[in-house]
C-alpha positions in Angstrom: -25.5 20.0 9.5 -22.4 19.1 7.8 -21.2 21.6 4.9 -20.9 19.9 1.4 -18.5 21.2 -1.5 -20.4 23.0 -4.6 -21.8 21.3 -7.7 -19.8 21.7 -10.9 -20.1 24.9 -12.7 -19.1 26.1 -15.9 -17.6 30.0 -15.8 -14.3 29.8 -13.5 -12.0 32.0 -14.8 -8.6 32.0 -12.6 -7.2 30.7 -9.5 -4.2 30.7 -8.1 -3.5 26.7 -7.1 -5.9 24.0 -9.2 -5.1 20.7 -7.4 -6.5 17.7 -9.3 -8.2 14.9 -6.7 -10.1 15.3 -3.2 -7.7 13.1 -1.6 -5.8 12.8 1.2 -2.3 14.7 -0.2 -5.1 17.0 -1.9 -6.9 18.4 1.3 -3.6 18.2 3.3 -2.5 21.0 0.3 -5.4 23.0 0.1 -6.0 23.6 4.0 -2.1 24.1 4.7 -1.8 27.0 1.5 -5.1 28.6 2.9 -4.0 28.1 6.8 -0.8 30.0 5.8 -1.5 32.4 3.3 -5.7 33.0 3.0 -4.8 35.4 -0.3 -3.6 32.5 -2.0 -7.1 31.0 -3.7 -7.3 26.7 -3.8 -9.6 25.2 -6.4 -10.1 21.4 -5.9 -11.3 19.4 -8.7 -12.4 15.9 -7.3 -14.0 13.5 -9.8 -16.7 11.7 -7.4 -19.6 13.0 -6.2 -17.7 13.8 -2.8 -14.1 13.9 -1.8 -11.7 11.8 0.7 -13.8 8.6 -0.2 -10.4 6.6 0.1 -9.8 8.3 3.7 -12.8 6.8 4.9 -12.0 3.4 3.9 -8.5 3.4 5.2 -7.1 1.5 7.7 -10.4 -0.8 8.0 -12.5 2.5 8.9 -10.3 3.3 11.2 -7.6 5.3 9.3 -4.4 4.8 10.4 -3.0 8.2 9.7 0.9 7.7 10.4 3.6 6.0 12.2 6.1 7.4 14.7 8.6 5.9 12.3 7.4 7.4 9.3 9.0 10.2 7.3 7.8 13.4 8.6 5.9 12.2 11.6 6.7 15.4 13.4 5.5 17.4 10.8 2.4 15.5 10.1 1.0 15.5 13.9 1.8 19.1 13.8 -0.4 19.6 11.0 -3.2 17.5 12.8 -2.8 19.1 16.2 -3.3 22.2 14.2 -6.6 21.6 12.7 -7.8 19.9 15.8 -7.5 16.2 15.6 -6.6 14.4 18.7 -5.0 11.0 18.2 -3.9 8.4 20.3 -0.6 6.0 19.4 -0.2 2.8 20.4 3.1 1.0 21.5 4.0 -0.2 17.7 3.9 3.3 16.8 0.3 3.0 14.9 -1.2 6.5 15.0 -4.9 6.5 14.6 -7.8 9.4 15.5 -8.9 9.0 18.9 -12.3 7.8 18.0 -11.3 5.5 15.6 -13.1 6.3 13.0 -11.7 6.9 9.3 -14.7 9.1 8.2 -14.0 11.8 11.6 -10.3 12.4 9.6 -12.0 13.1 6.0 -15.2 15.3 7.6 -12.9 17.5 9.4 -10.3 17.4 6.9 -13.3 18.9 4.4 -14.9 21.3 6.8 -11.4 22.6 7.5 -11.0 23.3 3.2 -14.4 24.7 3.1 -14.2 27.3 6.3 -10.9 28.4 4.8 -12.3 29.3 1.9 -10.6 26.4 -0.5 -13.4 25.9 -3.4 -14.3 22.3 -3.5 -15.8 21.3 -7.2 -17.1 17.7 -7.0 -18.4 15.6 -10.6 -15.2 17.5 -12.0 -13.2 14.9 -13.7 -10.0 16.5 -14.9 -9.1 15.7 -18.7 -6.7 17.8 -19.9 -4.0 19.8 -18.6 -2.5 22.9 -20.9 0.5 24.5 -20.4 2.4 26.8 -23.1 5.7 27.3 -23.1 5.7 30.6 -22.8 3.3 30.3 -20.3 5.7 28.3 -18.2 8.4 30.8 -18.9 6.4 33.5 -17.1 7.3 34.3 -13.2 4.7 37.1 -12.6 1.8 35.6 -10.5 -1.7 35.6 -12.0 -0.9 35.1 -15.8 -2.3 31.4 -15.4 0.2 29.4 -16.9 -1.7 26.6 -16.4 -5.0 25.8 -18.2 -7.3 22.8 -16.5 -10.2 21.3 -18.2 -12.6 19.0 -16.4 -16.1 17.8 -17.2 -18.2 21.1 -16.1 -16.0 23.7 -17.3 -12.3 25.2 -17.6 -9.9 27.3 -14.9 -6.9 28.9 -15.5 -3.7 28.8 -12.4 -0.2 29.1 -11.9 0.2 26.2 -9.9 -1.3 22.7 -10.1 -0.8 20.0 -7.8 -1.9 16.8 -9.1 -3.2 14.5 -6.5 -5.1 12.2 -8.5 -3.6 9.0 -6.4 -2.4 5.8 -8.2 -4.7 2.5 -9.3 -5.2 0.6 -5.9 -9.2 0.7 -4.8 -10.9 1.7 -8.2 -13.9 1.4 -6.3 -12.6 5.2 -4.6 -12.1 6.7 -7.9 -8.2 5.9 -8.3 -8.1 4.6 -11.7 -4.6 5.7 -12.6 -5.9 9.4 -14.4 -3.1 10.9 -13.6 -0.8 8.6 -15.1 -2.2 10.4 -18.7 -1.6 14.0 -17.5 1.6 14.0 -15.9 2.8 11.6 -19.2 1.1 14.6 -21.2 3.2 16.9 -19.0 6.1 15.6 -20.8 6.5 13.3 -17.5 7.9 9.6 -18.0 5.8 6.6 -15.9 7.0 3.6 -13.8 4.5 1.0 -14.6 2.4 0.8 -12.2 1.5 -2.8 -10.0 -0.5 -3.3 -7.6 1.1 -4.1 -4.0 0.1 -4.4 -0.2 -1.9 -7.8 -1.5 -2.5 -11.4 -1.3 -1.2 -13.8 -3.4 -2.7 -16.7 -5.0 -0.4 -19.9 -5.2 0.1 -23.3 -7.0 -0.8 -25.3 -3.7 -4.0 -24.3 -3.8 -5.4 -25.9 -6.9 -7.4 -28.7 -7.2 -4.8 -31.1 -8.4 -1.8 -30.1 -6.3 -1.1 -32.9 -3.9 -1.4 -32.1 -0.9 -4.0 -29.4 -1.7 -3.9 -26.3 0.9 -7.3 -25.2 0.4 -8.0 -26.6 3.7 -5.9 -24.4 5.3 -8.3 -21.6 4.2 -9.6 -19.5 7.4 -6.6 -20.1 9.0 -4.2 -17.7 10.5 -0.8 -18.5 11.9 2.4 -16.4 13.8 5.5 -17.3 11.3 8.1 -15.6 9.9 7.6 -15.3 5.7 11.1 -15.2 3.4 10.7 -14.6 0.1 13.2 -16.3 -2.4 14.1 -15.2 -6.0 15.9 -17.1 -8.4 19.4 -15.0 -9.0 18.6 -15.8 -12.6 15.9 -17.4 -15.0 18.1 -19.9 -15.6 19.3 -20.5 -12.2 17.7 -22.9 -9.5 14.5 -21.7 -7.2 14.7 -19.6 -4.3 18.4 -18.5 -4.7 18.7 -15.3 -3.2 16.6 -14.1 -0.1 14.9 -10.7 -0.5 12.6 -9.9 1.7 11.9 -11.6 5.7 9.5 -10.5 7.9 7.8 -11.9 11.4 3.9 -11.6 11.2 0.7 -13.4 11.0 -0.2 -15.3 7.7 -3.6 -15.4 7.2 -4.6 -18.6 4.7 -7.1 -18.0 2.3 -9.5 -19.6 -0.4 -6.6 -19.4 -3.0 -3.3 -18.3 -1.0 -1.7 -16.6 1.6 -2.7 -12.9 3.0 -2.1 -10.8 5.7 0.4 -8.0 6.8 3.6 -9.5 6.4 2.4 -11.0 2.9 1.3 -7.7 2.0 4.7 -6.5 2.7 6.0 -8.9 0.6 4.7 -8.0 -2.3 6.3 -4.9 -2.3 9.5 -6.8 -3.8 7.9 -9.2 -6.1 8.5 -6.9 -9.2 9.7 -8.3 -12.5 10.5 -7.7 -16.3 8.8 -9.7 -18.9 11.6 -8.7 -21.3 13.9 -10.6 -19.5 12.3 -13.8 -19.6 11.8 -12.6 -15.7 8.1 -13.7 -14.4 6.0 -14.7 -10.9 7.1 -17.9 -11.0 10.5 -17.0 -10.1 9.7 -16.4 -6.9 9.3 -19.0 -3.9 7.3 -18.0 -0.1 9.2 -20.2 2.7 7.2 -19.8 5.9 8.6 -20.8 9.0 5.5 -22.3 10.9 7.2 -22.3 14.2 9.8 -19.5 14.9 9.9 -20.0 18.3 12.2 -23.2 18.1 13.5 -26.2 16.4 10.6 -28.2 16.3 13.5 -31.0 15.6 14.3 -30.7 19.3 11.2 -31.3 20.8 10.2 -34.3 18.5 13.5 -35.4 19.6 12.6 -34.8 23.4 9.5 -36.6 22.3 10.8 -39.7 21.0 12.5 -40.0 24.3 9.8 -39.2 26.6 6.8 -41.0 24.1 3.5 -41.8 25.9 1.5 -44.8 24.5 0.3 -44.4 21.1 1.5 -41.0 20.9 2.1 -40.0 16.8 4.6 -37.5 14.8 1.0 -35.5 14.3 -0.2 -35.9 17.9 2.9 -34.1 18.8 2.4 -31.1 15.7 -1.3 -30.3 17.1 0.0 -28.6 20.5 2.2 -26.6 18.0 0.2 -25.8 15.6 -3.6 -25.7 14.5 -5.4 -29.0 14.1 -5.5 -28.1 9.6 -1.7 -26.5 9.6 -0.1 -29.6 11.3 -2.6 -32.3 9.0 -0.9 -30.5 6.3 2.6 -30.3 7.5 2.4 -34.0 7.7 0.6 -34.5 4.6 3.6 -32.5 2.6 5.6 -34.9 4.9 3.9 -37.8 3.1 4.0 -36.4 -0.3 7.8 -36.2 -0.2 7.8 -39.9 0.5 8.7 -40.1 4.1 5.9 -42.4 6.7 6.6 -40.6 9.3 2.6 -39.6 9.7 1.5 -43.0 10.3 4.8 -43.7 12.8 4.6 -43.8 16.7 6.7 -40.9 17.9 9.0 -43.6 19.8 9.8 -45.2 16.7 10.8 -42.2 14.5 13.9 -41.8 12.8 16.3 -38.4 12.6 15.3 -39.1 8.7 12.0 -38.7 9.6 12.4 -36.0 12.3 14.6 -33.9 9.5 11.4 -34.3 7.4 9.2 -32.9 9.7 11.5 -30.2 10.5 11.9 -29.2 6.6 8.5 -28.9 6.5 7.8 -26.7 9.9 10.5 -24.4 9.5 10.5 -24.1 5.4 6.8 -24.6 4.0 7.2 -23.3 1.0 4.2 -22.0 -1.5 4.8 -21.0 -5.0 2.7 -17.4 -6.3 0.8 -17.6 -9.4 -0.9 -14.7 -8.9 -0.9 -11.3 -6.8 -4.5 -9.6 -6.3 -5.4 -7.2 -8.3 -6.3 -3.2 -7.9 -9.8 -3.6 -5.9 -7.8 -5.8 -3.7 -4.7 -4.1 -3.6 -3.9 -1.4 -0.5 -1.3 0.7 -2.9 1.0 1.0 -6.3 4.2 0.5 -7.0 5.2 2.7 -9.9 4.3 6.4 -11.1 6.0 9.5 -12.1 9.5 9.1 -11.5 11.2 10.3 -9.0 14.2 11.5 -11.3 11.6 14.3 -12.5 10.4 15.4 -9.1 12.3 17.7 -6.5 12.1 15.4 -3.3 12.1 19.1 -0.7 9.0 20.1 -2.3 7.3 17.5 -4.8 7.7 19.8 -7.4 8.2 18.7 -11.1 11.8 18.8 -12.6 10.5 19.2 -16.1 7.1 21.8 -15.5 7.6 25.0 -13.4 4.8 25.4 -10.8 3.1 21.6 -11.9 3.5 19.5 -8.2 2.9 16.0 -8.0 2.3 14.6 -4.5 0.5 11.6 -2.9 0.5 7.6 -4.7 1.0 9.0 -7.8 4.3 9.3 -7.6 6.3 6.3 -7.6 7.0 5.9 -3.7 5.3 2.9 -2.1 5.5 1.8 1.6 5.0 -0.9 4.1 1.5 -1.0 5.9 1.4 0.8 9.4 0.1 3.8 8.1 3.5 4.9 5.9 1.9 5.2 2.6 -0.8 7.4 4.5 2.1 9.1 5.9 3.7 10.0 2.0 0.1 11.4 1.3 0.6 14.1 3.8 3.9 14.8 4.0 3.7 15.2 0.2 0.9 17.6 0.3 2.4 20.1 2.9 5.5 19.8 1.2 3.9 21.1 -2.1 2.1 23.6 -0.5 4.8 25.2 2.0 6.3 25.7 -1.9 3.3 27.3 -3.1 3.6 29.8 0.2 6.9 30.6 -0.4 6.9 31.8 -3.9 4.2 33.8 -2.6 6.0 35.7 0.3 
């Protein structure tokens, strides 16, 4: 029978760490502080009814917990090993627990809290966070400089670690609370958008011509470039800021998958400067295996009998992605769709070509939080000690996990800041300790 954290009480009193959040960076805290010093006593105040519900969701239920490239990977299977999770890594580096399952990670992540002795408190919404200035002044441990107040009751620390996450997946509990008590903290905040999402674009509405919503379903190898005007003034897709390889996934109302995701990393802009989406153009090279000039060419040699310019597209690409390549073809005025192969002209094959190789879609509108995968924004990072996640501004406050403004691409990296950020905070905690 699987052990469950307590019920909210009301008569605390002190501890020595409160960390705000059952998350990921959260657990990784409170089982490294107890694993290295057990005098050291962890309160964690999680707001839902049970902690880690993000972990379980992760990586498709799968939970992709690092990447041999990430930032601390040593550190972060050591940590695992540790605690007894064995992994397996695939040849792109993935990491993931051998049996593949996301809710294995957050059940032994928990049991390893609980048999340490870390107090889990779930229902416990954190809303206020007091810290004196004298208080804060104070180096002798136990004087609880810190004063956390949640819905069940109040507790008094010396350290807090908040690991309340960012605003990606509402649905987990992240709904950007700890945006309001690091800013209360005297802490300033990078807005905070919601990346590692689809986009929704122009060429899917109802009166674009050609309309791509019968692309939708469809996924495709490419490679995306995303274009930014070097101005609001200047002309479309003017400086290149992001390329990646991948495979586009085409939805009801834009583009998705990985490499899109990526992308929207870098579509960040400022209102104030007359800065908005629409400055921003997706080229996607259908066929980045070749000049699909060249083998038209070939083709116009070597034409069979009726053979067209689409004929030849549908044993490059799927049946829907080459009707609309030839469509886009059309709409730009050339007739090379209703050509024989034999008959077309390098006009026609340039066409073509221009729309293979640079399809280009034009973002409206990126997903929102219950779509998004992370955020972009947070604390900033001018106001946190990158060695141990500690603030710049409050002694013994920590801020670890999404809520800081570090975001990654997907491959497990962001899960990868989670832990390296709580182990970080806590080898801190040790320390002052020793």
């Amino acid at each position: 029978m699987k052990r469950r954290p307590e019920k909210t009480k009301t008569d605390y009193g002190y501890t020595d760490v409160v960390i705000t959040g059952g998350g990921a960076s959260a657990l990784a805290a409170a089982v490294m502080i107890r694993m290295s010093d057990p005098e050291i006593s962890v309160t964690v105040l999680e707001k839902n009814s049970e902690p880690a519900r993000k972990i379980r969701a992760t990586g498709s239920g799968r939970c992709n917990i690092t990447n041999t490239a990430a930032e601390g990977y040593l550190d972060i299977m050591k940590f695992f090993t540790r605690i007894g999770l064995v992994t397996r890594t695939y040849e792109n580096g993935l990491v993931y627990p051998y049996s593949e399952s996301a809710a294995d990670v957050a059940d032994l992540l928990i049991r390893r809290a609980l048999d340490l002795g870390t107090v889990i408190l779930t229902d416990a919404e954190v809303t206020d966070i007091r810290c004196t200035e004298e208080k804060q002044g104070r180096e002798e441990a136990g004087c609880g400089r810190f004063e956390t107040v949640f819905k069940g009751g109040c507790i008094k620390s010396d350290h807090v670690i908040l690991a309340c996450g960012g605003k990606a997946g509402p649905m987990f509990g992240t709904t950007g609370d700890g945006y309001r008590l690091a800013r209360e903290l005297g802490h300033s905040i990078v807005t905070p958008v919601p990346v590692l999402t689809s986009a929704e674009c122009r060429e899917w509405s109802s009166g674009h011509e050609p309309c791509a919503v019968r692309l939708a379903g469809t996924r495709s190898r490419c490679v995306v470039t995303l274009m930014r005007k070097a101005s609001p003034e200047a002309d479309y897709g003017s400086e290149e800021i992001f390329r990646e390889a991948g495979e586009i996934q085409f939805t009801k109302t834009g583009i998705s998958g990985i490499c899109v995701f990526n992308m929207t990393r870098y579509m960040r802009f400022d209102r104030s400067r007359g800065e908005s989406l629409a400055d921003f153009t997706v080229l996607t090279d259908l066929y980045p295996d070749g000049d699909i000039r060249d083998f038209l060419r070939d083709r116009r040699e070597n034409a069979l009998p009726g053979e067209t310019g689409a004929d030849v597209l549908c044993t490059v690409l799927k049946d829907n992605i080459a009707a609309y390549v030839m469509d886009t073809v059309s709409a730009s005025g050339s007739r090379a769709g209703e050509k024989p192969v034999s008959e077309l002209t390098d006009g026609d094959i340039e066409a073509i070509g221009n729309a293979v190789h640079c399809m280009s879609f034009h973002p409206e509108r990126l997903r929102g939080w219950k779509d998004a995968q992370a955020t972009s924004g947070g604390v900033s990072l001018d106001e946190i000690d990158p060695d141990t996640c500690e603030s710049r501004i409050v002694r013994g406050l920590y801020i670890t996990g999404e809520l800081a403004d570090r975001d990654f691409p997907c491959g497990g990296f962001n899960l990868s800041n989670a832990w390296v950020s709580g182990l970080a905070a806590a080898r801190s905690i040790v320390s002052r300790s020793e």
